[in-house]
Structures are given as structure tokens and as C-alpha cells.
C-alpha positions as CSV (number, residue, x, y, z in Angstrom):
1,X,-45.6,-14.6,86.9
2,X,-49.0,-13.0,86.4
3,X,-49.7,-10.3,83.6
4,X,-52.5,-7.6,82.9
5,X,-54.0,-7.9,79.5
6,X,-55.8,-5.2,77.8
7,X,-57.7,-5.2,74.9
8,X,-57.9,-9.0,74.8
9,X,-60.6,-8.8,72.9
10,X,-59.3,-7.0,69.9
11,X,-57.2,-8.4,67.2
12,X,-54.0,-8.2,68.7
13,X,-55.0,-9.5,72.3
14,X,-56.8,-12.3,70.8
15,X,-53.2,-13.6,68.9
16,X,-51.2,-12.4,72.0
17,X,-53.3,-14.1,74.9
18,X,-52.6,-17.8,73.6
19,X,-48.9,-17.3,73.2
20,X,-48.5,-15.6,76.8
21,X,-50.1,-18.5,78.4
22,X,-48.5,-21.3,76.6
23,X,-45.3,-19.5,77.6
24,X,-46.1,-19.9,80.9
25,X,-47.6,-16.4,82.3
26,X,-51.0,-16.1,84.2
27,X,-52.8,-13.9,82.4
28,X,-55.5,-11.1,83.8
29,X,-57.4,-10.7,80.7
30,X,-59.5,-6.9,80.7
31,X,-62.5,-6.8,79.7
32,X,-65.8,-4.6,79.1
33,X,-68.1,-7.5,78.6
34,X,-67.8,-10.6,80.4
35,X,-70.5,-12.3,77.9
36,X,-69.2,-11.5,74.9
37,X,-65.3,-12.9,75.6
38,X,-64.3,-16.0,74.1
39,X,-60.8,-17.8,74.7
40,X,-59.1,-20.8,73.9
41,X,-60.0,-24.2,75.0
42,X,-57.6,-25.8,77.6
43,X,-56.2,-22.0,79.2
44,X,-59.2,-21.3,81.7
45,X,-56.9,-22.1,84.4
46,X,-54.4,-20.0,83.3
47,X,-56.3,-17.1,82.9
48,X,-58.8,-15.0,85.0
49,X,-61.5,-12.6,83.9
50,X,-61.6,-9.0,85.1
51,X,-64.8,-6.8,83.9
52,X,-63.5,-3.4,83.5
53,X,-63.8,-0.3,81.6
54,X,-61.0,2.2,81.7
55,X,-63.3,5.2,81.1
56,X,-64.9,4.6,84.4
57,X,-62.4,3.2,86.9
58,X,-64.0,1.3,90.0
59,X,-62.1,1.9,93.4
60,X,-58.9,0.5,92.9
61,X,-59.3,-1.5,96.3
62,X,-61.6,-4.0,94.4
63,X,-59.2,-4.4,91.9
64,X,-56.2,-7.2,91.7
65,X,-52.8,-5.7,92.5
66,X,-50.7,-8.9,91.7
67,X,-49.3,-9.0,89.1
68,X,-45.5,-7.6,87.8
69,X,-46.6,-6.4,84.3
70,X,-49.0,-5.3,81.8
71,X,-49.9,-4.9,77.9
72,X,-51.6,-1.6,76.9
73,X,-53.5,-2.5,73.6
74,X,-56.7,0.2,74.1
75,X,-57.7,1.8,70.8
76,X,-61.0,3.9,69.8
77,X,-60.2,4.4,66.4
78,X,-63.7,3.2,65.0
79,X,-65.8,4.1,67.5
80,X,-66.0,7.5,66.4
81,X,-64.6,9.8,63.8
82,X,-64.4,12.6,66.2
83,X,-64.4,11.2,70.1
84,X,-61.6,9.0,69.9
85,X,-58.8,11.2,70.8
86,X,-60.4,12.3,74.2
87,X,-61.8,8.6,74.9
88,X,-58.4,7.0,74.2
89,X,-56.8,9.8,76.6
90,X,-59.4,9.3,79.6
91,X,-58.8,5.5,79.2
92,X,-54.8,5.9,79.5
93,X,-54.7,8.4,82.5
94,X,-56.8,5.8,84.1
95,X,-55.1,2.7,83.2
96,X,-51.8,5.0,84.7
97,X,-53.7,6.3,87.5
98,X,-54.5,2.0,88.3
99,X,-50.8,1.1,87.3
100,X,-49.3,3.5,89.8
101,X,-51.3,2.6,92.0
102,X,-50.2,-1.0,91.6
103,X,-46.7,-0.4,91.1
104,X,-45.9,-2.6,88.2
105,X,-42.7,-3.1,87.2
106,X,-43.4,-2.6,83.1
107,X,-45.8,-1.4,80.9
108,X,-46.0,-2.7,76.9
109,X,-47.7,-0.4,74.8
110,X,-48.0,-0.9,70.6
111,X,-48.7,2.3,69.1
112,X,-48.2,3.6,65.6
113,X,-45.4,5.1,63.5
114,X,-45.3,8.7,63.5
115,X,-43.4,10.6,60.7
116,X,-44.5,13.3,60.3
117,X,-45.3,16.8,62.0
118,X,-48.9,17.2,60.5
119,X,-50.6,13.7,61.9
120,X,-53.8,12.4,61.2
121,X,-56.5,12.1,64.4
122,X,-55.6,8.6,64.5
123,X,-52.0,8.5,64.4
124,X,-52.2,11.8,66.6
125,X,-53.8,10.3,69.2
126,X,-51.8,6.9,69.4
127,X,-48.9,9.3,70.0
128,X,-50.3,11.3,72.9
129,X,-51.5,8.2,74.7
130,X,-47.9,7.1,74.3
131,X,-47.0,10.8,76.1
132,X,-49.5,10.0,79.0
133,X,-48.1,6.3,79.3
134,X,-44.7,7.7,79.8
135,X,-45.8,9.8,83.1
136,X,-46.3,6.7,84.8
137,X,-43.7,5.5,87.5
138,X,-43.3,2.4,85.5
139,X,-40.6,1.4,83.3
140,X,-42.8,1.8,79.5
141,X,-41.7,-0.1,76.4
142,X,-43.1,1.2,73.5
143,X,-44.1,-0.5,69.8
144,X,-44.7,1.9,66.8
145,X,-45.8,-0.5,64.0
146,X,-47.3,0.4,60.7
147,X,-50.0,-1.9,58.3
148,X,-50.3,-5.1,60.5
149,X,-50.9,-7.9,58.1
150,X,-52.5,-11.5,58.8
151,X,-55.6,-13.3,58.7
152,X,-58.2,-11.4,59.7
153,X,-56.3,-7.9,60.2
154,X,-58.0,-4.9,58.9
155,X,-55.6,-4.2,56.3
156,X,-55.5,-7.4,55.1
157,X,-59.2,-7.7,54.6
158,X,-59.3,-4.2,53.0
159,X,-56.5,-5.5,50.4
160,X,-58.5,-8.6,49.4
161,X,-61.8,-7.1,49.5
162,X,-60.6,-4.2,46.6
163,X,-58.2,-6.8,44.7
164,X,-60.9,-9.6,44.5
165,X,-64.3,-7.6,44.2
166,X,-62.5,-4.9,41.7
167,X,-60.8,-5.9,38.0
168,X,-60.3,-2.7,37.4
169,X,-58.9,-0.2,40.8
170,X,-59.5,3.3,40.3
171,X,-58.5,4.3,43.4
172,X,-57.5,7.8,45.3
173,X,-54.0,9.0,45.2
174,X,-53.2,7.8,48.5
175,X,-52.1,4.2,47.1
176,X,-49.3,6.1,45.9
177,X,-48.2,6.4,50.0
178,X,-45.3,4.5,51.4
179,X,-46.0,2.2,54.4
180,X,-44.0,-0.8,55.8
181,X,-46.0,-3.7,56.2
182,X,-45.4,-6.1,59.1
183,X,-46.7,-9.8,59.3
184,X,-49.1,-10.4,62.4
185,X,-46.9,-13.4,63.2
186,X,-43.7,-10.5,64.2
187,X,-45.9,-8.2,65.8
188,X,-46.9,-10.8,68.7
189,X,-43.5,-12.3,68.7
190,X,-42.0,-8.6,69.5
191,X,-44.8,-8.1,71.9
192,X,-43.6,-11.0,73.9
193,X,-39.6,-10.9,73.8
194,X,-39.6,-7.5,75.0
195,X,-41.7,-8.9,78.3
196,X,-39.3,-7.8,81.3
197,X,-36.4,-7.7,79.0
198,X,-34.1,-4.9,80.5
199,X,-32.8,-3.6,77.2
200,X,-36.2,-2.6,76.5
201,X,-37.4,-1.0,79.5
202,X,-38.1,3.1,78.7
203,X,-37.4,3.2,75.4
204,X,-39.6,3.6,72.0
205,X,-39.0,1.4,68.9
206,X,-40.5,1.2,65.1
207,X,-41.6,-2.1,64.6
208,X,-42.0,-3.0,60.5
209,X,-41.6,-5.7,57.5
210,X,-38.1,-6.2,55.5
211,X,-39.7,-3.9,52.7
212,X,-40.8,-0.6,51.8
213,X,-43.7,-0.8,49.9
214,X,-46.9,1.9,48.3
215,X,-49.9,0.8,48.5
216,X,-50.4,0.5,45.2
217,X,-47.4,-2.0,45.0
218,X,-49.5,-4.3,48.1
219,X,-52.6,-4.2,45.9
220,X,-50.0,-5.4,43.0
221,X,-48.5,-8.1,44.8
222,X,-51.6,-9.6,46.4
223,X,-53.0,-9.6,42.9
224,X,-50.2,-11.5,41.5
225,X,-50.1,-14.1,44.4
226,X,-53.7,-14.7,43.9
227,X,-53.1,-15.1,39.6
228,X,-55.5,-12.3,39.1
229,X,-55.4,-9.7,36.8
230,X,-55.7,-6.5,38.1
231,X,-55.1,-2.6,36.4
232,X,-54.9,0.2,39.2
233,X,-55.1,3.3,38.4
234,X,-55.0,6.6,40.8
235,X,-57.0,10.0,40.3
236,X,-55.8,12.9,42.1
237,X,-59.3,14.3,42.7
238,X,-60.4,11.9,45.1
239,X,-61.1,14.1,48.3
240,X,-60.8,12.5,51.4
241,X,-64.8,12.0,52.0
242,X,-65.1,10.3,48.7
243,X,-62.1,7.7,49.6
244,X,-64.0,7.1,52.5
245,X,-66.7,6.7,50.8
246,X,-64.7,4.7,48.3
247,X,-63.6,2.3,51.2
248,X,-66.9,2.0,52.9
249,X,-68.7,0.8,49.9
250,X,-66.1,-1.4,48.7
251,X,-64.9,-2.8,51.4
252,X,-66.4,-4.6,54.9
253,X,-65.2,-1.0,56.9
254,X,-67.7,1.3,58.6
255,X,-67.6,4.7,57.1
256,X,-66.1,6.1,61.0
257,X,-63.3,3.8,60.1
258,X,-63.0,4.1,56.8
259,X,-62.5,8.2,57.2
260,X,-59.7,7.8,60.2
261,X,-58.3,5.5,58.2
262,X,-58.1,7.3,55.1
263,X,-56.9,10.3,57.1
264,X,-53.9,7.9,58.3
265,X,-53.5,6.9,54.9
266,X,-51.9,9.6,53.4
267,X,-49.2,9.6,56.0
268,X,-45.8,8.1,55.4
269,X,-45.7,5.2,57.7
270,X,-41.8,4.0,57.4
271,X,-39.6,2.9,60.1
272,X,-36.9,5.8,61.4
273,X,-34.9,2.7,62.9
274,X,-35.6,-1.0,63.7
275,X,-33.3,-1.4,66.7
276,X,-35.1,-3.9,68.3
277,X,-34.2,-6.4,65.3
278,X,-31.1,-7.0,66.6
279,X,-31.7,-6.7,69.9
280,X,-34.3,-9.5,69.8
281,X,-32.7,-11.1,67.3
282,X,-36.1,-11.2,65.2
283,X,-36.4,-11.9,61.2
284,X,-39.7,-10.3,60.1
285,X,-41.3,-11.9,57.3
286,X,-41.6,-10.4,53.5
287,X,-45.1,-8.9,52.8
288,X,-46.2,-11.4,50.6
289,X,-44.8,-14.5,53.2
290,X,-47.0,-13.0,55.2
291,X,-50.6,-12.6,52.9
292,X,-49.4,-16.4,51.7
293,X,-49.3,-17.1,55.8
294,X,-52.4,-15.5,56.3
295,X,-54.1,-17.8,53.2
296,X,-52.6,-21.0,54.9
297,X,-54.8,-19.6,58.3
298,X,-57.8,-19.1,56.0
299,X,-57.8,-22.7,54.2
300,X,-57.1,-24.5,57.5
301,X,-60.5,-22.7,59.5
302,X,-57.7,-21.5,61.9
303,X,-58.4,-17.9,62.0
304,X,-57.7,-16.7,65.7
305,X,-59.8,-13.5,65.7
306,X,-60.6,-10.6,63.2
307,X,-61.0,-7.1,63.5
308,X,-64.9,-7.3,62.6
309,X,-65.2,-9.2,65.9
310,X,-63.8,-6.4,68.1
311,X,-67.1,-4.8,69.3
312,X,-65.4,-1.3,68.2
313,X,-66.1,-2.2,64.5
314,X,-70.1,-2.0,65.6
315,X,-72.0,0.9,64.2
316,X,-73.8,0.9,67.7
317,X,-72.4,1.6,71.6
318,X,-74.2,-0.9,73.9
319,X,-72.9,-3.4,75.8
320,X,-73.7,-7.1,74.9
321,X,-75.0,-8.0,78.6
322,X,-77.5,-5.0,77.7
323,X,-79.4,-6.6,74.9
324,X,-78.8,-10.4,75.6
325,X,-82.3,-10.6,77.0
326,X,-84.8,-10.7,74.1
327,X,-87.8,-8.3,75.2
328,X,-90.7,-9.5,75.2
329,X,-93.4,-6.9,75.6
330,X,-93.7,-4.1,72.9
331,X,-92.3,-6.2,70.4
332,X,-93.6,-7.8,66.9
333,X,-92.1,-11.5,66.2
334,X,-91.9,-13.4,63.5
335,X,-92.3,-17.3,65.1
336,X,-91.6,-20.4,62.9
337,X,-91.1,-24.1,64.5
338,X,-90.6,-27.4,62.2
339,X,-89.6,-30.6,63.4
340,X,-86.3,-32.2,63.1
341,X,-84.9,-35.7,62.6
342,X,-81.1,-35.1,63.0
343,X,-80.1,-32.3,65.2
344,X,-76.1,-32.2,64.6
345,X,-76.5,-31.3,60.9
346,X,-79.1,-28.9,61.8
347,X,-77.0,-27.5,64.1
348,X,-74.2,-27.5,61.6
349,X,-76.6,-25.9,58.9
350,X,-77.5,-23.3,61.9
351,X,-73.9,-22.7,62.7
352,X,-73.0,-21.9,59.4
353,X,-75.0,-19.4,58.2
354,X,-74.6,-16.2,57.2
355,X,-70.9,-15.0,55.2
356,X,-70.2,-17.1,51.9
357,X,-73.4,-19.7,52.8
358,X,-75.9,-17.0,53.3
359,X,-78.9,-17.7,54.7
360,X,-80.6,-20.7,52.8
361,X,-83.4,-18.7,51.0
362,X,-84.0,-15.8,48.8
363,X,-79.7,-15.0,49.2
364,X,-80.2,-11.7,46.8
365,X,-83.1,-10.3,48.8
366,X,-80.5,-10.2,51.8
367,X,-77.7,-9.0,49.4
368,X,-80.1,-6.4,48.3
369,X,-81.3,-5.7,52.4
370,X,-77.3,-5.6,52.7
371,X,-77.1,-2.9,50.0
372,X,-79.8,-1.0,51.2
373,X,-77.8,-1.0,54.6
374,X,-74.9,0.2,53.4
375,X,-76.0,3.3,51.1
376,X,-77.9,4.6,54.6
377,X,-74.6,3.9,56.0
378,X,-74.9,1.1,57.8
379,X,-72.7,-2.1,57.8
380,X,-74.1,-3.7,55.0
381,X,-73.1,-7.9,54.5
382,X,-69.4,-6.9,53.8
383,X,-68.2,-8.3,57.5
384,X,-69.0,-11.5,56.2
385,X,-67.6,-14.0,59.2
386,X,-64.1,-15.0,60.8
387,X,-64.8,-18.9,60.0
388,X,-67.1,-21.0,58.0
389,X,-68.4,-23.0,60.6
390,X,-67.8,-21.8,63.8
391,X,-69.2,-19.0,65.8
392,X,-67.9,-17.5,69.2
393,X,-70.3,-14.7,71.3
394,X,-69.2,-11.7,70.3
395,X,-68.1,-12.6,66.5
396,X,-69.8,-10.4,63.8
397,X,-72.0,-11.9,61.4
398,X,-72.6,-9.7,58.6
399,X,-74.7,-7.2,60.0
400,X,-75.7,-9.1,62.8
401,X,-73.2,-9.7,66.0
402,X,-73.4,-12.6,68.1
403,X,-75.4,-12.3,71.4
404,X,-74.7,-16.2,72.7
405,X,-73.6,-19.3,70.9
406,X,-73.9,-22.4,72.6
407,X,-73.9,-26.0,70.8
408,X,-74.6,-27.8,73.6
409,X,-77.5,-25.6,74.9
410,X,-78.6,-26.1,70.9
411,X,-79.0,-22.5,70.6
412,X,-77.5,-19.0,69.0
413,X,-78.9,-15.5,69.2
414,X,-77.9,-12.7,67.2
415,X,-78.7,-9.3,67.0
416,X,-79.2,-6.8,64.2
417,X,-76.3,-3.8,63.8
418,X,-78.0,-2.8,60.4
419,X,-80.2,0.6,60.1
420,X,-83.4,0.1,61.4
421,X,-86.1,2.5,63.1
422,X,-85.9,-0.3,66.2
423,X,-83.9,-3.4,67.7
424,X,-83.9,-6.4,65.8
425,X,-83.1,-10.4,67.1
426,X,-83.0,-13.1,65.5
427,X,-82.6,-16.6,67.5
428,X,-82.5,-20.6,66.2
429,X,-83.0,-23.6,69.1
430,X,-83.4,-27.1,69.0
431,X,-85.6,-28.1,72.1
432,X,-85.6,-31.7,73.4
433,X,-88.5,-32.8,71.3
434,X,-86.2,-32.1,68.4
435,X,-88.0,-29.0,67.3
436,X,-86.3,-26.1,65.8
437,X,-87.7,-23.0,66.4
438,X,-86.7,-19.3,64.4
439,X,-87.5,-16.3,66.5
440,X,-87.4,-12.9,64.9
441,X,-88.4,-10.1,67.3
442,X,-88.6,-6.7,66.3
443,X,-88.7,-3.9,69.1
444,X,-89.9,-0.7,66.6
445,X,-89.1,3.2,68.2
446,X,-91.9,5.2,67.2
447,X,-94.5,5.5,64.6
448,X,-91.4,4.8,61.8
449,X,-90.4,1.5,63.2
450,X,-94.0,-0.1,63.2
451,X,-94.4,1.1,59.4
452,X,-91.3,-0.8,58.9
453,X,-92.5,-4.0,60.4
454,X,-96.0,-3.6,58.6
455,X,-94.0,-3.2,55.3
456,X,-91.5,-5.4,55.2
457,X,-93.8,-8.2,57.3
458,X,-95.1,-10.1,53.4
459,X,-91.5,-10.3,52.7
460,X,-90.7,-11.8,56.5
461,X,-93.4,-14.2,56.0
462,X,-92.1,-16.2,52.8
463,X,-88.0,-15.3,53.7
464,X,-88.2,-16.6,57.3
465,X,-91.1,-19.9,55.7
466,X,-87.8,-20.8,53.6
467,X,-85.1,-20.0,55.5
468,X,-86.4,-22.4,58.4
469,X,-87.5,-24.9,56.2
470,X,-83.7,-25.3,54.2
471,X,-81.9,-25.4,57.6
472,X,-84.1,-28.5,59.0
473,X,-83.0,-30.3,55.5
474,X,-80.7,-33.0,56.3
């Protein structure tokens, strides 16, 4: 049987795809950007590619019609802090409009909880895509799930960056809210079970851990599994800007989703009922099973994807096949070459950078460039990366994202999501006469950008001389 896959590039998709195909399903896996989609080694037969955005449907005659069933996981939530609503409901009617039009048998959609009559934007408009999924002439199973927690999840990483960055947590009044957590792990094996399972079909179901926690008591109980002693403390002044603030500044976040998600955060986000328990026959894990899980993924390099990677946690809108081509004209570079005598461990030292490593020279003048970023609201270095030594096109890289990785080819290019007044690259290759060569190429906009350049161009010259020279030590 063959399956539509949306999202497959986001958090969820990325954990669902491998499961899907190793239980046998062809998978159609959507995407926006062919270039920047990375899978599993060993499924390429199982899978095809299909370049698509939902915003702007292409005739539907172009478009595969075979296959029985499809996942809806589409979500703007931080792209924007004011567009998401109406992107998230163009992208549904479409996706109906195509699903109609194929007449598939069912449509999976995870949503979130709703509980109560005032929502936030986010939960707001998770619940009217669900209204616009349900006009469909397809049968529509539904998942509301709260705090999704795993390696790599948002609210995972939020959670560890407060409890390990701050002894002391003076945080808003929202940590006094009630969620349900539930472990990543349940989330993609409810995703699958209720695949063409008849007892599902039309019907909506809350989706959550064995516990009822605050998030307060989450912050509590990650500090204690981690032996670290923490003292949290909530004011009641915090207003919502400063909690986004609060977030942004703490945590690896954007400020667009640090305020939706502040705005969700004061909701209750409990389960009405959790039917589907028993009609699955599914145990959900504790909340701290699944933060000790999710450090088990971390200490064996086996993270399958993070939310940083999902090109909606970019500050920018561009697709990647858009600026994959390093211009040439216009532009100031910063060129360094040095020979080489073993390329693999250059190539590990190159493959490497960046996150906990940093960047082999002068690490506090990028920590300070990093903070710099972040109080003109840009990303800052708080991404960090999804692994230690690997790196997939697409990934984000502190405030760089991943243009094209390629170990064979012996070349990576990023590209720069901090604030600059211009476009920013930054490339490493190993040609065949075992010469590395650092690129930095700097496209300014306008008188600001080339003051930029011409001011920051002694500190290029001495960071990008020692950056080069530690990765070609062996």
C-alpha cells in the first residue's frame, strides 16, 4: 500500500517516515525543497520524492493519484507570529481540495488539545484546520496531543536549555499551567496503529502521557534526573512579551516562536478522554521514562531529527534551491587555502564544527557575534546542532543552516540565518591535490552592508587565518 506524507521534513515526519516504511508502506514523502530533504539510508526504494507546496497547488493532473491514505502534519507556527493562521488554512483547503480530488480512503491529522473557549493563535488555528479537514469526503482521524517530548523536540530542548543554563529559575507564572506530556516514542506509535483501522475512521481523540503535570513540576523533575540543583521561582508580573523575551534569550527559540508559544502556554493542555488507549491497546510512557529515553538517543549520536532542522525554525523565507548557488559577482570573500596530509580527519574536524566544538579559533568572539545576534533578534548560537559529528542538508548549525553536505564530494556549504545588512556563505572543500580551501562570501544590500564588511574585515582576517589553520591539524 502506498501513503502521502506531509511534513516529512519536520519533527514528527522525520520519526514517522522510517517506521511507515519498515512496516511495509510505500511512502510519497511531500516536500517544499527537494535539496534540502534527507532520509534514511537503505529506504530510497521504498519511498518517492514529490516537490510540493500546498499554498500553491500545481494542476492536480501532474500530481500522483495512487495511493489509499495520507498524514496531514503541516504546521506554520514559527514562521510568523501573525500569518500562520491564514497560511495553515490556505494549505489545508488545498491539501482537501487535492485529497478529493484523489479520493483517499483516510486522512491522519495530529493537532493539538483544545480546552478551553479563549485559545491561543496557535492552538486556535490547529483547531480550525481540523474544521477544514473534516469537509473533506474522506474518512479523517484526528490526534490532539499536548507537550511532545523526545530527543530533539522543542519542548524538550526548551526544558534542558532553562534547567541546565539557569541555577536559579525565575520564571513567568505560566509554569504554574497544567499540561500532559507525551513521549515522542507514543506519538508515532499512535500515528501508525490508527492507519486504516476502522474504529478510528471520523472520530477525534486526545492523545497524552500517564501524568498530569505543571510546568514547574517538568522543570522539577528533569532537574532531579539530571542531579542538579535547581530553585524555581514564578513572578506574576511577567507579561507575555517579556516571557517571550524570557524564552528567546534563554533558550535556542526564535522570538516568533517563543511568543506563539508563550501564548499556548498559558492554556490548560489536559486530555478530556484517552479512548484510543484502549482501543490500541497502547501504554504511554511516564514523563521522566521518556527525558531518560530521550538522553539514551542523545549519548548514542542517534538523534532522528530536531525541530531546529525544520526550515520553519529559520528567521528567514527562502527556499534552499534559492541560495545554494554562491554568487559570485557583487560579492566580498574572504579566501584561505592550506594544504593537507590526511583528508578523513580533516573532514571529520570539518564535519564537526560548530555546536559544543565551536569553531577551532577565537570560540568567545563567535559567542559574543552569537550574542550580538540574538539581542537584534536574530538566532543567536542557541540551535547548537542535532549530532556531534554528522550533518545532513538542511540541518541548522547555530545560526547557519546547511546548504549541501557531501563527504564524498569533500565538501559542505552553509549559509548565514544571523542579522546581517546582506547574505552571508561560508563553504570548506578538500580538492584532489589535498587542499582545503575556506570560502567566506559576503553579498552586502546597500551602503550598510559594505560598512559591515569594511568593519568587521581585521576581525575576518585573523578568525578565518585560525580557524583554517586548526581544522587542517591532524
Amino acid at each position: 500500500m502506498k501513503i502521502l506524507l506531509t511534513g516529512v521534513t519536520g519533527y514528527i515526519g522525520k520519526r514517522l517516515l522510517p517506521v511507515l516504511v519498515d512496516q511495509g508502506y510505500r511512502v510519497i514523502c511531500c516536500v517544499r525543497d527537494k535539496k534540502r530533504f534527507s532520509y534514511p539510508a537503505g529506504i530510497s526504494e521504498r519511498i518517492e520524492i514529490l516537490e510540493i507546496d500546498f499554498l500553491s497547488l500545481p494542476p492536480f493532473e501532474i500530481l500522483p493519484t495512487d495511493f489509499d491514505a495520507a498524514y496531514y502534519l503541516i504546521h506554520s507556527m514559527s514562521a510568523s507570529t501573525d500569518k500562520f493562521f491564514d497560511l495553515e488554512s490556505k494549505a489545508a483547503s488545498n491539501f482537501v481540495r487535492y485529497m478529493d480530488y484523489v479520493r483517499v480512503k483516510q486522512v491522519i491529522y495530529l493537532g493539538g488539545i483544545v480546552n478551553a473557549q479563549h485559545l491561543s493563535k496557535h492552538l486556535s488555528s490547529r483547531k480550525n484546520v481540523e474544521t477544514i479537514l473534516a469537509e473533506g469526503n474522506f474518512r479523517l482521524t484526528v490526534l490532539r496531543a499536548g507537550i511532545v517530548v523526545g530527543s530533539g523536540s522543542a519542548s524538550f530542548e526548551i526544558i534542558r536549555d532553562i534547567v541546565e543554563k539557569l541555577p536559579l529559575i525565575i520564571s513567568p507564572s505560566w509554569v504554574n499551567t497544567k499540561s500532559q506530556p507525551i513521549a515522542i516514542r507514543d506519538v508515532i506509535s499512535y500515528l501508525v496503529r490508527v492507519l486504516y483501522n476502522d474504529k478510528c475512521y471520523n472520530k477525534s481523540f486526545d492523545i497524552g502521557g500517564p501524568e498530569v503535570l505543571t510546568y514547574k513540576e517538568m522543570l522539577a523533575q528533569y532537574a532531579h534526573l539530571r542531579k542538579l540543583k535547581r530553585t524555581i521561582i514564578s513572578l506574576p508580573f511577567f507579561s507575555p512579551k517579556l516571557s517571550s523575551y524570557w524564552l528567546f534569550f534563554i533558550t535556542s527559540v526564535s522570538y516568533k516562536l517563543a511568543r506563539n508559544l508563550v501564548d499556548s502556554m498559558k492554556m490548560e493542555i489536559v486530555c478530556k478522554e484517552q479512548e484510543l488507549e484502549k482501543i490500541l491497546k497502547v501504554n504511554p510512557i511516564t514523563y521522566s521514562d521518556a527525558i531518560k529515553y530521550a538522553f539514551a538517543k542523545i549519548a548514542q549520536n542517534t538523534v532522528i531529527s530536531s525541530w531546529k532542522d525544520s526550515l520553519a525554525s529559520s528567521i528567514l523565507g527562502y527556499k534552499l534551491s534559492e541560495i545554494i548557488e554562491v554568487p559570485q559577482f557583487g560579492c566580498y570573500k574572504n579566501i584561505k587555502k592550506i594544504k593537507i596530509t590526511d583528508s578523513e580527519k580533516v573532514l571529520h574536524n570539518i564535519w564537526s564544527i560548530g555546536g559544543a566544538k565551536g569553531y577551532y579559533y577565537a570560540n568567545w568572539l563567535w559567542k559574543i557575534r552569537g550574542f550580538f545576534d540574538q539581542i537584534v533578534g536574530g538566532v543567536g548560537l542557541n540551535r547548537g546542532r542535532t549530532l556531534p559529528q554528522e550533518i545532513h542538508t538542511g540541518d541548522a548549525l547555530d545560526f547557519w543552516r546547511v546548504l549541501y553536505a557531501n563527504k564524498k564530494e569533500k565538501r559542505i556549504l552553509l549559509f548565514a540565518e544571523m542579522k546581517l545588512p546582506g547574505e552571508a556563505w561560508l563553504e570548506f572543500k578538500i580538492d584532489n591535490n589535498n587542499v582545503l580551501h575556506q570560502i567566506a562570501t559576503f553579498r552586502p544590500k546597500g551602503v550598510w552592508g559594505r560598512l559591515y564588511w569594511i568593519c568587521t574585515s581585521p576581525a575576518h582576517f585573523f578568525i578565518f587565518n585560525g580557524m583554517i589553520r586548526n581544522i587542517a591539524l591532524t
